[in-house]
N, C-alpha and C positions, 0 to 999 in steps of 0.2 A: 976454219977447221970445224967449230961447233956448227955450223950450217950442213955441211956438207956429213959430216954425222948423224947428224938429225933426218934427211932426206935420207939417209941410207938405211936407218932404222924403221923411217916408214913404210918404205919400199918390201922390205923382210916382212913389216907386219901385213903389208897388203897381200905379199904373196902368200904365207901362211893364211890369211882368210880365203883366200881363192881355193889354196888346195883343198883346206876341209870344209868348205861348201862344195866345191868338185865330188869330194871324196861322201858325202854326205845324201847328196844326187845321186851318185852312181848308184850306193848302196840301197837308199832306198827301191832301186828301176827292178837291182837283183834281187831284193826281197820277195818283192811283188809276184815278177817273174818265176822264181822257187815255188810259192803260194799258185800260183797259177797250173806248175809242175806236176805239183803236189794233188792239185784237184784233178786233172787230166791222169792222172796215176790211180785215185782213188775212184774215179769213172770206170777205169778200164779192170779194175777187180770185185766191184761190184755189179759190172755190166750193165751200169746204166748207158744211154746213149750218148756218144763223144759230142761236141759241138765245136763249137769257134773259141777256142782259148788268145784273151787279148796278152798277146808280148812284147813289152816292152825294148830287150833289147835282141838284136839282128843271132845273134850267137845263140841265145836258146831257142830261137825260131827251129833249129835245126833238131832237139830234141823234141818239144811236141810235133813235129811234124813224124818222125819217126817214132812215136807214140803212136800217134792215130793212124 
């Protein structure tokens, strides 16, 4: 019983380190992403010239492009 316990508690803490490394990656892509947002936004009200904003994730691809 104390074996198979103990492997079940492992398992819990592996998964919890997966999710907030998961969770930790993602946030960082969206930060970036927002920042990137944010410059493309501030381009287009100063009216300097737009260029290649790099994006990280597929889903905001769709708002700088409808930006520029």
């Amino acid at each position: 019983m104390g074996m198979m316990m103990g492997i079940v508690i492992f398992l819990v803490v592996l998964t919890c380190a997966a999710l907030f490394f998961a969770y930790y990656y993602i946030a960082k892509l969206l930060k970036t992403d927002q920042d990137t947002v944010l410059e493309a936004v501030k381009h287009l009200m100063t009216g300097k010239e737009l260029g290649s904003y790099d994006i990280k994730l597929n889903e905001m691809q769709v708002i700088v492009s409808t930006l520029v």
